[in-house]
PyMOL commands that place a pseudoatom at each C-alpha (Angstrom):
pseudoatom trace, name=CA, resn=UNK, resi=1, chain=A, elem=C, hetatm=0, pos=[4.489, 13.175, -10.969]
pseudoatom trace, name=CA, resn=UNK, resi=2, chain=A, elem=C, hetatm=0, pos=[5.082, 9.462, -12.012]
pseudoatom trace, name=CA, resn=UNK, resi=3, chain=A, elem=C, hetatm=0, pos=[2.847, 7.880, -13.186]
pseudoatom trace, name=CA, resn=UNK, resi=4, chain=A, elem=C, hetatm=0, pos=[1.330, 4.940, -11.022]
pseudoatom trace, name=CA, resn=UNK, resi=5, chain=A, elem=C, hetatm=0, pos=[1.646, 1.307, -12.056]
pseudoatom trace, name=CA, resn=UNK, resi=6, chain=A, elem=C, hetatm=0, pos=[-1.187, -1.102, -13.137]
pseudoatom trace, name=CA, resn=UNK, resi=7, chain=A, elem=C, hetatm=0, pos=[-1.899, -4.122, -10.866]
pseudoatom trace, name=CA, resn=UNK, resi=8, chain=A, elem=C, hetatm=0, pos=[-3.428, -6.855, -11.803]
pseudoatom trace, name=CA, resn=UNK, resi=9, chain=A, elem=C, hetatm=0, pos=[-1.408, -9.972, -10.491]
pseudoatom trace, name=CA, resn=UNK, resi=10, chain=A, elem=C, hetatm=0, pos=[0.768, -9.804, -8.570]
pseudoatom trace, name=CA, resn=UNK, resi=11, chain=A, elem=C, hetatm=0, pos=[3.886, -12.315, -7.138]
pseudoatom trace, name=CA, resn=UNK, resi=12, chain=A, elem=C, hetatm=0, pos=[5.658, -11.664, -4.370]
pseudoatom trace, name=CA, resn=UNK, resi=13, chain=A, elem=C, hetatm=0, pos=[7.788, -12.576, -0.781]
pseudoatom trace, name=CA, resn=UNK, resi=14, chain=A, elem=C, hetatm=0, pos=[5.422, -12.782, 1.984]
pseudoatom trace, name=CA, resn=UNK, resi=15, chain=A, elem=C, hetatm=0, pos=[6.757, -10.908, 5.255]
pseudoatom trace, name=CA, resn=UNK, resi=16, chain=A, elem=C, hetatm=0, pos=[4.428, -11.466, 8.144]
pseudoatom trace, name=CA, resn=UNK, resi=17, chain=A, elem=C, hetatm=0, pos=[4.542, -8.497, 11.078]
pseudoatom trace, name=CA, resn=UNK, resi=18, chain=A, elem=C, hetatm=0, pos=[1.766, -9.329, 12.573]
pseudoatom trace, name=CA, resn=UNK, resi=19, chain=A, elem=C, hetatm=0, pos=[1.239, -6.723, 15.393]
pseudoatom trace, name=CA, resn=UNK, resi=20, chain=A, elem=C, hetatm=0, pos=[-2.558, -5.661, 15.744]
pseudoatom trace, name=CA, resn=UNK, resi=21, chain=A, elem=C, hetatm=0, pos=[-2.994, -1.374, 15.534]
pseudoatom trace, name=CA, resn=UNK, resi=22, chain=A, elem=C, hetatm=0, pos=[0.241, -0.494, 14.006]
pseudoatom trace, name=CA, resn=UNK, resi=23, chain=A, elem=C, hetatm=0, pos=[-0.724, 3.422, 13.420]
pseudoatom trace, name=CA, resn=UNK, resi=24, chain=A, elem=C, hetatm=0, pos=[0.894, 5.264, 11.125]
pseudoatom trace, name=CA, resn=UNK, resi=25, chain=A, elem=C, hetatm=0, pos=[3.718, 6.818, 13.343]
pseudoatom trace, name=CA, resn=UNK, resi=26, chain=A, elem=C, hetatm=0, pos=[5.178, 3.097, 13.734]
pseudoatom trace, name=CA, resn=UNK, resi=27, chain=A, elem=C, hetatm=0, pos=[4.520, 2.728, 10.128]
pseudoatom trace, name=CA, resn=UNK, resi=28, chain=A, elem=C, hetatm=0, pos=[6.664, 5.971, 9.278]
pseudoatom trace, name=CA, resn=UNK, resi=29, chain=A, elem=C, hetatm=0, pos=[7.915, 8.108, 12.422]
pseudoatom trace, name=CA, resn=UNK, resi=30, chain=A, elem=C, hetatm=0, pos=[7.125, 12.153, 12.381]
pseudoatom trace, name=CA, resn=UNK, resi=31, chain=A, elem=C, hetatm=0, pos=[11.167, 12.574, 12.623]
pseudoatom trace, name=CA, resn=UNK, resi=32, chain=A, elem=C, hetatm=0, pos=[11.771, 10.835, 9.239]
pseudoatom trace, name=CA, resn=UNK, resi=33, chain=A, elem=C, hetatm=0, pos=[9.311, 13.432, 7.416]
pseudoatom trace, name=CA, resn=UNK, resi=34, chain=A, elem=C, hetatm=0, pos=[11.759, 16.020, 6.721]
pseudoatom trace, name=CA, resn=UNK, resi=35, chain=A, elem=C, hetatm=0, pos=[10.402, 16.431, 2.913]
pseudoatom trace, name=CA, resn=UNK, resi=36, chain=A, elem=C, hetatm=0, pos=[6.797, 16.509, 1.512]
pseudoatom trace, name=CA, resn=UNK, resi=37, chain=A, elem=C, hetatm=0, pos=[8.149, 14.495, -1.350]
pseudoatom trace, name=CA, resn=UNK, resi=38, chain=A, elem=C, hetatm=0, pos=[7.419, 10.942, -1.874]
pseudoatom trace, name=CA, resn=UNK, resi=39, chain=A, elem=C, hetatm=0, pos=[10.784, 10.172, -2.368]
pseudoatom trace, name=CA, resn=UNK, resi=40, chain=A, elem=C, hetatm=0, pos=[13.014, 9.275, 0.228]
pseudoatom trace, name=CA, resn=UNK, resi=41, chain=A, elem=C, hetatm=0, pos=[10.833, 7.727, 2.827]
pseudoatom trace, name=CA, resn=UNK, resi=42, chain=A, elem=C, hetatm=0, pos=[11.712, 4.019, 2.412]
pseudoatom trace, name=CA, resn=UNK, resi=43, chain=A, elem=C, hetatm=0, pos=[14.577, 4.532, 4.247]
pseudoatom trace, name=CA, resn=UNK, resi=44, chain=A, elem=C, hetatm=0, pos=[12.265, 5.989, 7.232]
pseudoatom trace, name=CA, resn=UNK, resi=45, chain=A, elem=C, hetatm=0, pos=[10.105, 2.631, 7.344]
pseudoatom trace, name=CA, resn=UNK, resi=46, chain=A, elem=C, hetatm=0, pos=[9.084, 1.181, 10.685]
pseudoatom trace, name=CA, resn=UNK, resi=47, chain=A, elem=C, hetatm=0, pos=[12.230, 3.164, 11.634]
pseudoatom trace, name=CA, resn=UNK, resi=48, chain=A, elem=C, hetatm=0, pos=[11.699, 2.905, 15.293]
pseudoatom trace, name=CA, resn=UNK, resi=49, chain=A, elem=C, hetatm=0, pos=[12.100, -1.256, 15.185]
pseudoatom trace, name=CA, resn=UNK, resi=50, chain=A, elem=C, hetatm=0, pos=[14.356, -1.127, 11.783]
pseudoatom trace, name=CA, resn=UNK, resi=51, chain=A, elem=C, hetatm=0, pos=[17.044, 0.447, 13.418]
pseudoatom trace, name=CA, resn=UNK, resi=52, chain=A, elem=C, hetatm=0, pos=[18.690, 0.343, 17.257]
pseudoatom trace, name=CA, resn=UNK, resi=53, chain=A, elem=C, hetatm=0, pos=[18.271, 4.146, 17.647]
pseudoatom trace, name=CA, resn=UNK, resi=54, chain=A, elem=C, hetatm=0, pos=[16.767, 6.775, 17.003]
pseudoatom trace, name=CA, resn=UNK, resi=55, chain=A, elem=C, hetatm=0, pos=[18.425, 8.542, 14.257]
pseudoatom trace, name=CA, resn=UNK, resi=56, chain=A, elem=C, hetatm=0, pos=[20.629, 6.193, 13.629]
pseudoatom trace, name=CA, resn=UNK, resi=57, chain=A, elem=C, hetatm=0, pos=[20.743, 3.681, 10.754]
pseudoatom trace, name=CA, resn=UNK, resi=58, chain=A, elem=C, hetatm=0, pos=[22.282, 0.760, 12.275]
pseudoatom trace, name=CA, resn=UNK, resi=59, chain=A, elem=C, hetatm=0, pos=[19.709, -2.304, 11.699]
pseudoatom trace, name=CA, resn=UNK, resi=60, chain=A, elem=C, hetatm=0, pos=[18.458, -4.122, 14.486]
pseudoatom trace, name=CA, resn=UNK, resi=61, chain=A, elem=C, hetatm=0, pos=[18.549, -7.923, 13.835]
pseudoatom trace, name=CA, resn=UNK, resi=62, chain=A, elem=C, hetatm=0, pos=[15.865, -8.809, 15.510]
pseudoatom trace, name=CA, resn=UNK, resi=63, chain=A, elem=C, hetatm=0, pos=[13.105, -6.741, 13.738]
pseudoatom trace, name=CA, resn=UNK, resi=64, chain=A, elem=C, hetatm=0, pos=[11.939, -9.309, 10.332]
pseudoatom trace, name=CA, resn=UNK, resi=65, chain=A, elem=C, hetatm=0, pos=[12.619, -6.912, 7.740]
pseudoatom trace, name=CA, resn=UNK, resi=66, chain=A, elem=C, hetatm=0, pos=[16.006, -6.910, 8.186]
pseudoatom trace, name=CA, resn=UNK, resi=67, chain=A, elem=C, hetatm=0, pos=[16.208, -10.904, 8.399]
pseudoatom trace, name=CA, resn=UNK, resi=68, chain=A, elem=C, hetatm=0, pos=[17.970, -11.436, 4.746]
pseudoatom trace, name=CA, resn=UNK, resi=69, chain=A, elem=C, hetatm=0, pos=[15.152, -14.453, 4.077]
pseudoatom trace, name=CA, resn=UNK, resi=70, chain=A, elem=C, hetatm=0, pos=[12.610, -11.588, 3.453]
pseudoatom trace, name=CA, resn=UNK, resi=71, chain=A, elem=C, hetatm=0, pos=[14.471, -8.998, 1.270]
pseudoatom trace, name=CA, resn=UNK, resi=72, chain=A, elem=C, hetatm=0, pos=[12.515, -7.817, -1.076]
pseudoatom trace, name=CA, resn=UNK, resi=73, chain=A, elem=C, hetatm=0, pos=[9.301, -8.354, 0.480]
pseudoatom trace, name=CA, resn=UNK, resi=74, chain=A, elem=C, hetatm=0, pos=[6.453, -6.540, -1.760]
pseudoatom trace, name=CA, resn=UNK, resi=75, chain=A, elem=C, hetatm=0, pos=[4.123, -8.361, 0.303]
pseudoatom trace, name=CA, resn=UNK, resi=76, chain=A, elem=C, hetatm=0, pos=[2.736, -7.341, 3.945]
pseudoatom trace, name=CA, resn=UNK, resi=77, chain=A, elem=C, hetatm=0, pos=[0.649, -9.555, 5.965]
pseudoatom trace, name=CA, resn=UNK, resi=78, chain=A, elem=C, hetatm=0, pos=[0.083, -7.376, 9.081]
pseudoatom trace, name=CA, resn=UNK, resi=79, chain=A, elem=C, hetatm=0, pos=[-2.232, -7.265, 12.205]
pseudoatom trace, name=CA, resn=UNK, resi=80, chain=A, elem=C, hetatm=0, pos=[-5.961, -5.906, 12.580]
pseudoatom trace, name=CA, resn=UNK, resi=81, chain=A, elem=C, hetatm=0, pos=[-6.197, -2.037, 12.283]
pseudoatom trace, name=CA, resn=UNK, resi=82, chain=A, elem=C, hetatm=0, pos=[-3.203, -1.698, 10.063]
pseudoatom trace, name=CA, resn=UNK, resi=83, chain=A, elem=C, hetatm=0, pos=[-2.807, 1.813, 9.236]
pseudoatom trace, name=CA, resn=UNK, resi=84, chain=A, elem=C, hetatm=0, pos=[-4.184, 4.009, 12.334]
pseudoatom trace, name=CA, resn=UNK, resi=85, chain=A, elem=C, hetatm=0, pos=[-3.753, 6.603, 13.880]
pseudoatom trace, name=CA, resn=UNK, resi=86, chain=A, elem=C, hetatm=0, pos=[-2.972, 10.064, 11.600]
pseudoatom trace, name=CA, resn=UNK, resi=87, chain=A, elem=C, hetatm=0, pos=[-3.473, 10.369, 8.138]
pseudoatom trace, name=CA, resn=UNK, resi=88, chain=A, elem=C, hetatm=0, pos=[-0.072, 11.148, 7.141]
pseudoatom trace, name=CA, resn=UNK, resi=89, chain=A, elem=C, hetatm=0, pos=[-0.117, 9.743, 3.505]
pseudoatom trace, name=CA, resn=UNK, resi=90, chain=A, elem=C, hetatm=0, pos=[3.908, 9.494, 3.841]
pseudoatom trace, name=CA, resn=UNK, resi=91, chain=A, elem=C, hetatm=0, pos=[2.975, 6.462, 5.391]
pseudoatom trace, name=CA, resn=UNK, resi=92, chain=A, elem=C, hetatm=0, pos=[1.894, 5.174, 2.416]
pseudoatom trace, name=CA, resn=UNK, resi=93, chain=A, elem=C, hetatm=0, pos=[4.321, 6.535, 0.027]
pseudoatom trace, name=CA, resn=UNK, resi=94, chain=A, elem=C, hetatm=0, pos=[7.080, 4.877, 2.758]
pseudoatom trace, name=CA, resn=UNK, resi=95, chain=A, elem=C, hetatm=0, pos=[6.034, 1.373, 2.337]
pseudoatom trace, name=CA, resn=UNK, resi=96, chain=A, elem=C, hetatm=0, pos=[5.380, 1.639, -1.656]
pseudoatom trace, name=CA, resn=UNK, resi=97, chain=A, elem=C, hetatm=0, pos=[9.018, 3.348, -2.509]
pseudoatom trace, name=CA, resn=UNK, resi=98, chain=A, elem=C, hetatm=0, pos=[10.463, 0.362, 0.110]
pseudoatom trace, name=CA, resn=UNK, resi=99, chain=A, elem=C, hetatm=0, pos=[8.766, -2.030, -2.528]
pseudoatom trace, name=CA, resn=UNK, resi=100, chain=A, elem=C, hetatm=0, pos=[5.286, -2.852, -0.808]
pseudoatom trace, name=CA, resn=UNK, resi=101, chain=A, elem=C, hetatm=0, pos=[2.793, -3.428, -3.367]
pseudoatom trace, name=CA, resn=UNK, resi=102, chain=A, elem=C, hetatm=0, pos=[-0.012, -5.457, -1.041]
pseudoatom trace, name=CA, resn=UNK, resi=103, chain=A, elem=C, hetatm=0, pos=[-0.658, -5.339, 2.177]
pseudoatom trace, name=CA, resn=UNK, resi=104, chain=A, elem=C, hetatm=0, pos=[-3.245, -8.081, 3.430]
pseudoatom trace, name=CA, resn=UNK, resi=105, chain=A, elem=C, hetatm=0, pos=[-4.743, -7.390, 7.010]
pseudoatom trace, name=CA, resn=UNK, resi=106, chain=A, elem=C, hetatm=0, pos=[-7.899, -8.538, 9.181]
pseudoatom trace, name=CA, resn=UNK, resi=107, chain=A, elem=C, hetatm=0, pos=[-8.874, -4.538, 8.794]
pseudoatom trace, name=CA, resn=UNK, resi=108, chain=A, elem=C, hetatm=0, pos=[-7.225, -1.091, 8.088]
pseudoatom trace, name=CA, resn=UNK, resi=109, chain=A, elem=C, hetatm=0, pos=[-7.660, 2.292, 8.972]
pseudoatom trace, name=CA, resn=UNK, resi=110, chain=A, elem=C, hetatm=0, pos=[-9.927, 4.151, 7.081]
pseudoatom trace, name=CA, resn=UNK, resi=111, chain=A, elem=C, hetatm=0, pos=[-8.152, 7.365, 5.656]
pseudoatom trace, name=CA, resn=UNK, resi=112, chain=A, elem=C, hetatm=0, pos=[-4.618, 4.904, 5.454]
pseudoatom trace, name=CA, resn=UNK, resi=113, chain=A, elem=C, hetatm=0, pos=[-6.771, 2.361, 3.197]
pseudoatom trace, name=CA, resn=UNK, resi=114, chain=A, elem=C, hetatm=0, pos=[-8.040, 5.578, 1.050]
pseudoatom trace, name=CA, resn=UNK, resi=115, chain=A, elem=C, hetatm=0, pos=[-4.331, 6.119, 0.255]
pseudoatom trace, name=CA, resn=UNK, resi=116, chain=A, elem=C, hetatm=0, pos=[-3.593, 3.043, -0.396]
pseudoatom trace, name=CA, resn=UNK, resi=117, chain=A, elem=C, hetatm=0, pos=[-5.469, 2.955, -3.016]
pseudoatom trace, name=CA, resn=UNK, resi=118, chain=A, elem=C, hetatm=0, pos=[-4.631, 6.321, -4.430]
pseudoatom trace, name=CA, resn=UNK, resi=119, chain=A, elem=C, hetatm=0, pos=[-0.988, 5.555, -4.425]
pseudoatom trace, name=CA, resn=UNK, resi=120, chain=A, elem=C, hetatm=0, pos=[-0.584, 1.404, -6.160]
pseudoatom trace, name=CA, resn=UNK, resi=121, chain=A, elem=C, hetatm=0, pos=[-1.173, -0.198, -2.958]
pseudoatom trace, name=CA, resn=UNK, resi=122, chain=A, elem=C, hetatm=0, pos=[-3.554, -2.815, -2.882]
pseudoatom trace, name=CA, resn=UNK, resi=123, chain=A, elem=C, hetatm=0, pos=[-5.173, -3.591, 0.824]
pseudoatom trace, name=CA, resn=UNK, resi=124, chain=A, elem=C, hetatm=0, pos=[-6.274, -6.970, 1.106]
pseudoatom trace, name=CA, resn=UNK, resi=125, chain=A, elem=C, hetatm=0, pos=[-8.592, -7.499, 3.992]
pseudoatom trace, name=CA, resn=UNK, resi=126, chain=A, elem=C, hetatm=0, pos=[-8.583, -11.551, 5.466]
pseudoatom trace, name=CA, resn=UNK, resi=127, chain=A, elem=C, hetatm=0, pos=[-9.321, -12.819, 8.398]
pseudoatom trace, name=CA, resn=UNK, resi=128, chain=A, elem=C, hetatm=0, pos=[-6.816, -13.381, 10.853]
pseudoatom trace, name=CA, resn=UNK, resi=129, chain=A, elem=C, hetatm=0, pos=[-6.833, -17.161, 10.829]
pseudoatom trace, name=CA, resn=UNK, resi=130, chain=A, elem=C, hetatm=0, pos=[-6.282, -17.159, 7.065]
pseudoatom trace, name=CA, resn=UNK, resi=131, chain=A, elem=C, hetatm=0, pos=[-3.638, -14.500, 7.660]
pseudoatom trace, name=CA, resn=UNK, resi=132, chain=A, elem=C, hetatm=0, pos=[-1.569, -16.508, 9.843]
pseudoatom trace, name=CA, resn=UNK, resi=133, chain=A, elem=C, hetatm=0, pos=[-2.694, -19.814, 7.813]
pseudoatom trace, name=CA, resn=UNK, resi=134, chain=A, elem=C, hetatm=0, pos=[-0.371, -17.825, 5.114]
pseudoatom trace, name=CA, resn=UNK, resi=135, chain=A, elem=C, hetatm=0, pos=[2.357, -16.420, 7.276]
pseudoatom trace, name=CA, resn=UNK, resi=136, chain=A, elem=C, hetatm=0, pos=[3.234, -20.330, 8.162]
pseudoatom trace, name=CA, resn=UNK, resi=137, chain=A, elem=C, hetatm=0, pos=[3.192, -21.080, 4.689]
pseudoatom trace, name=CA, resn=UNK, resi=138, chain=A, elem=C, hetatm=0, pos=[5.824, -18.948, 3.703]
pseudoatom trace, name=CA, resn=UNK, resi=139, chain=A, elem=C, hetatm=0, pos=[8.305, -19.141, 6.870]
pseudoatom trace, name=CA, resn=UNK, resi=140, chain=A, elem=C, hetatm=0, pos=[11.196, -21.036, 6.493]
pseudoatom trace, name=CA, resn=UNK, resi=141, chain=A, elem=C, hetatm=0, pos=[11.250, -20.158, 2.371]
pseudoatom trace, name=CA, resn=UNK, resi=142, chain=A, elem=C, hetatm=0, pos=[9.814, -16.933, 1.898]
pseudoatom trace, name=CA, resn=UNK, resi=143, chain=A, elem=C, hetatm=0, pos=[11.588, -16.222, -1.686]
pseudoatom trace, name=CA, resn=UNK, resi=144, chain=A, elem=C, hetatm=0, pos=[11.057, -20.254, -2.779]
pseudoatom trace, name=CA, resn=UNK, resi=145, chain=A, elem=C, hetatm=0, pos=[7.105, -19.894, -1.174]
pseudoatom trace, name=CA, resn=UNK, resi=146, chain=A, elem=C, hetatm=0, pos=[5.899, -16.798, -2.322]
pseudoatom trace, name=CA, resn=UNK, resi=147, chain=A, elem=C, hetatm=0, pos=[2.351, -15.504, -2.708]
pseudoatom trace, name=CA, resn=UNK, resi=148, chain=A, elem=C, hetatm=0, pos=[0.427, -14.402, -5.518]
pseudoatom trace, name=CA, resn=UNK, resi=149, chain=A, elem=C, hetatm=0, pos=[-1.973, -11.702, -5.384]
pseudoatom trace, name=CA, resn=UNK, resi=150, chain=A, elem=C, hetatm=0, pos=[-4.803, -11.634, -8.036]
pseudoatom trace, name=CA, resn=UNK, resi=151, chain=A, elem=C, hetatm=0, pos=[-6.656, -8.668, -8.054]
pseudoatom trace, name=CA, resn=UNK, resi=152, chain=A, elem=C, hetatm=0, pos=[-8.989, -9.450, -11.338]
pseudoatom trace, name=CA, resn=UNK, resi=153, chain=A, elem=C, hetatm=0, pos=[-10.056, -12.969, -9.575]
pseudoatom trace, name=CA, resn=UNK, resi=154, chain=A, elem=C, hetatm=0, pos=[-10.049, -11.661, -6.355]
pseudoatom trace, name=CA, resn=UNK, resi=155, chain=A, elem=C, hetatm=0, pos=[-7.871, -14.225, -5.049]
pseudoatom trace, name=CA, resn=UNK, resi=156, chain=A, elem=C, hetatm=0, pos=[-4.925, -14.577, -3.126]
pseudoatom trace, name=CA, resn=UNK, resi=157, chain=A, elem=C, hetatm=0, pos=[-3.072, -18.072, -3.834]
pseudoatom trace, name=CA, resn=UNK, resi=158, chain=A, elem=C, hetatm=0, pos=[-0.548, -19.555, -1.664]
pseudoatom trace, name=CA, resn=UNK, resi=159, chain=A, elem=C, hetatm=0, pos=[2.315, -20.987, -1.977]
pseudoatom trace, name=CA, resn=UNK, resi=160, chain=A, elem=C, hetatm=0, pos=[0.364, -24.867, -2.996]
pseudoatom trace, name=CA, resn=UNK, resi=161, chain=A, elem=C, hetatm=0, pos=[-1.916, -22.155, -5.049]
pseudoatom trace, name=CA, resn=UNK, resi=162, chain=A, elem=C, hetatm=0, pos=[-4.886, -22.361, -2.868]
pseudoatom trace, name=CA, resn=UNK, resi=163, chain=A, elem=C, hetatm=0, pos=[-7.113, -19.967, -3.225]
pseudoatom trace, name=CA, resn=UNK, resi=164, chain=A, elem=C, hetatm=0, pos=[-8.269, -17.474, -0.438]
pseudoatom trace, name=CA, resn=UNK, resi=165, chain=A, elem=C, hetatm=0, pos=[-11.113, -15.068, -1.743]
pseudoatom trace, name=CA, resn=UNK, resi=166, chain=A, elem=C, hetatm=0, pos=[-11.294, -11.162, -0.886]
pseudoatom trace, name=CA, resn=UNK, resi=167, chain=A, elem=C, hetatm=0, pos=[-14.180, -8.321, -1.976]
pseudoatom trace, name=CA, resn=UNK, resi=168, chain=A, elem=C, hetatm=0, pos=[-12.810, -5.195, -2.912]
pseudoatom trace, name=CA, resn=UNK, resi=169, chain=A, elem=C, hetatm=0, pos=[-14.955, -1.792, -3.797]
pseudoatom trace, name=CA, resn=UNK, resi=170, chain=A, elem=C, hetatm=0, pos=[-15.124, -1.926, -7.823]
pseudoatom trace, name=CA, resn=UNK, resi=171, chain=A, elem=C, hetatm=0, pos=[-14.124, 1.487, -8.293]
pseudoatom trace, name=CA, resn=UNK, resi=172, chain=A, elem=C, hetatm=0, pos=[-11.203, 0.919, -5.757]
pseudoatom trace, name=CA, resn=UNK, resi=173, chain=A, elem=C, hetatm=0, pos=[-10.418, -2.386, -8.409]
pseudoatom trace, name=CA, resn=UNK, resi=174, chain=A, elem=C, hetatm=0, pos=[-10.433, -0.390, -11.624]
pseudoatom trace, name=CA, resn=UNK, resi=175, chain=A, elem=C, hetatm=0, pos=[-7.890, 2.463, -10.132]
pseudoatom trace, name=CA, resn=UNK, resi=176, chain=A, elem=C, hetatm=0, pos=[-5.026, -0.353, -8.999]
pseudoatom trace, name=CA, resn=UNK, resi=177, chain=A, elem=C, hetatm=0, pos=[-5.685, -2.768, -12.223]
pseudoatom trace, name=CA, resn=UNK, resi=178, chain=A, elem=C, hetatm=0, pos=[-5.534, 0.613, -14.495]
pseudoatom trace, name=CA, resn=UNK, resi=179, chain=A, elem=C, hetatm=0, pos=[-2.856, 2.377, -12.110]
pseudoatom trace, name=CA, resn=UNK, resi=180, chain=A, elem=C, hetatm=0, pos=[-4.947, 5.682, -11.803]
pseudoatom trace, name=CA, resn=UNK, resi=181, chain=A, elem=C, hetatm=0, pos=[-4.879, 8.104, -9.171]
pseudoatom trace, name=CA, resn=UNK, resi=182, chain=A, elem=C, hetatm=0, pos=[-7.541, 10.515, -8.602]
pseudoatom trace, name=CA, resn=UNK, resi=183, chain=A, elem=C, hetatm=0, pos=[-6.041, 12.880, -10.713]
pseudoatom trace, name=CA, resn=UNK, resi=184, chain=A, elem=C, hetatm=0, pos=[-5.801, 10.557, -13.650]
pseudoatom trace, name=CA, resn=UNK, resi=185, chain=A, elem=C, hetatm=0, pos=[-9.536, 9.874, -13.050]
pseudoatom trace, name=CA, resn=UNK, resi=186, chain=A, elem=C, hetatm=0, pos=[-10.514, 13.434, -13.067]
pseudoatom trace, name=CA, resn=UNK, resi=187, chain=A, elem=C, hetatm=0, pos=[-8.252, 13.906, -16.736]
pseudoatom trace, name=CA, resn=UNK, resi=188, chain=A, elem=C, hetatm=0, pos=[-10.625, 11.001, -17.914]
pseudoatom trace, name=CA, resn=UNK, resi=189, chain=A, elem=C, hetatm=0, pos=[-13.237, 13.707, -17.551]
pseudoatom trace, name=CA, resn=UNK, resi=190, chain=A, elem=C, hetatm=0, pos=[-11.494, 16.710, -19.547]
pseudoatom trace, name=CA, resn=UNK, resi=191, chain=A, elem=C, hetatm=0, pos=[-13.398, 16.471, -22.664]
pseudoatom trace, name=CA, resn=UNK, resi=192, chain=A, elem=C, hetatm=0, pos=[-16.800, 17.060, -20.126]
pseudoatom trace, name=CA, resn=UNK, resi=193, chain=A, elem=C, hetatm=0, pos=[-14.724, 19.774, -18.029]
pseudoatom trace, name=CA, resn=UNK, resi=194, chain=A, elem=C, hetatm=0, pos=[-13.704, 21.207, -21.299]
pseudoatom trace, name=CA, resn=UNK, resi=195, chain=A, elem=C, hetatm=0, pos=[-17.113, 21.695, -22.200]
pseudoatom trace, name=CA, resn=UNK, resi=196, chain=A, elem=C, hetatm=0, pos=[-18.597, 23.122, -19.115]
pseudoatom trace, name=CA, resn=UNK, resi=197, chain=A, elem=C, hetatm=0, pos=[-16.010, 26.060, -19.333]
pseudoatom trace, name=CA, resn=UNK, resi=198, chain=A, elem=C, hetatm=0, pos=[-16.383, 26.755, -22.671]
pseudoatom trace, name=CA, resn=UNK, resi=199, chain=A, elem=C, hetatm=0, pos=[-20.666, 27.053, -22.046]
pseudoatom trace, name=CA, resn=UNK, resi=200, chain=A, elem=C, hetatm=0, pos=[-19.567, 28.729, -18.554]
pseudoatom trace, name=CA, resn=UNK, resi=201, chain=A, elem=C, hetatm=0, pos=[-17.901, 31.283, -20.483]
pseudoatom trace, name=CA, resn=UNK, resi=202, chain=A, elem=C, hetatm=0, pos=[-20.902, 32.028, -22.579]
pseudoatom trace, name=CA, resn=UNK, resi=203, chain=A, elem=C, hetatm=0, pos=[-22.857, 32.196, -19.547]
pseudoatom trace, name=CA, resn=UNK, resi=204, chain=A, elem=C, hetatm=0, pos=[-20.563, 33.834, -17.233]
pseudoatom trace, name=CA, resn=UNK, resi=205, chain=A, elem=C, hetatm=0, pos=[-18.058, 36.031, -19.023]
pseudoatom trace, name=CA, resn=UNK, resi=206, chain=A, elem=C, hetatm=0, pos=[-17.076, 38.513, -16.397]
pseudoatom trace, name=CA, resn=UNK, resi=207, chain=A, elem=C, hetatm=0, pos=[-15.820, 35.614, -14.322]
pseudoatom trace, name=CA, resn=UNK, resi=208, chain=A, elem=C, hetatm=0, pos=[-13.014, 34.873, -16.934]
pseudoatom trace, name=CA, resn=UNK, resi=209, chain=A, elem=C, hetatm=0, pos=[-11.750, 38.394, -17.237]
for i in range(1, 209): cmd.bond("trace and resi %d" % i, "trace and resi %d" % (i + 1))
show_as sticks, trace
zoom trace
């Protein structure tokens, strides 16, 4: 498994779909899971307004992440309820291996902002004035007016570097500024699970046999 990348600050193009309960079948269609890998999915994103039809891979113009002003986007500013619907974790693992490191929406779903998490993503939850406050900002120049994303300060700046201020669980914090996963936060325990077995085996030998 590769390992999961810190995030602390982050820079970034700004692409604004601002659609409110975009559940996680819009997000990453049930027909473009054909593999429980992570890798793979990217190509799958949003593929039911990426592309003209179904199965095919011919991009629609009209849907903004093919508009060449916003590739490369790592940033998502989306509608309210981002992320409902099933917990399919490809959803996640869709818009981080197409480059999405933050997504900032007015509110997620709860299991898809869990995974977030879990996988490098950092949600960002604003208000939706502020969120469209930001998506003007950036149209016209998205890659000359990006944003910045400061997890430590719990800012987001825009393009003028005005601050917007977010609240994020502290636990959730120390796993995307020290890119762990829940595995990696369960290894920082070894030494303690280490222990327990070896006094479990004193305790308990017949289990080990």
């Amino acid at each position: 498994m590769e390992p999961l990348s810190p995030l602390r600050r982050h820079t970034g193009i700004a692409v604004p779909l601002l659609r409110n309960n975009i559940d996680t079948d819009a997000i990453i269609p049930s027909r473009e899971m054909k593999r429980v890998s992570k890798h793979g999915l990217g190509e799958g994103l949003f593929a039911a307004w990426r592309y003209t039809l179904p199965g095919s891979r011919e991009a629609d113009p009209a849907f903004i992440l093919n508009d060449p002003a916003y590739r490369g986007a790592s940033i998502l500013l989306a509608g309210a309820n981002f992320g409902c619907g099933s917990s399919r974790e490809h959803a996640v693992w869709a818009l981080h291996e197409y480059g999405f490191r933050v997504i900032i929406a007015p509110s997620f779903g709860s299991i898809f902002y869990s995974n977030c998490v879990r996988n490098g993503i950092l949600p960002v939850e604003l208000d939706e004035a502020a969120i469209a406050r930001l998506a003007g900002a950036v149209a016209g120049d998205p890659a000359g007016r990006p944003l910045t994303v400061d997890l430590e300060a719990g800012q987001v700046l825009d393009p003028e570097g005005r601050a917007l201020g977010f609240t994020i669980n502290p636990g959730h914090r120390r796993m995307l500024m020290e890119g762990l996963d829940v595995i990696g936060l369960t290894l920082e325990r070894a030494a303690d699970i280490d222990a327990f077995e070896q006094a479990d085996r004193q305790r308990r030998p017949w289990i080990y046999r």
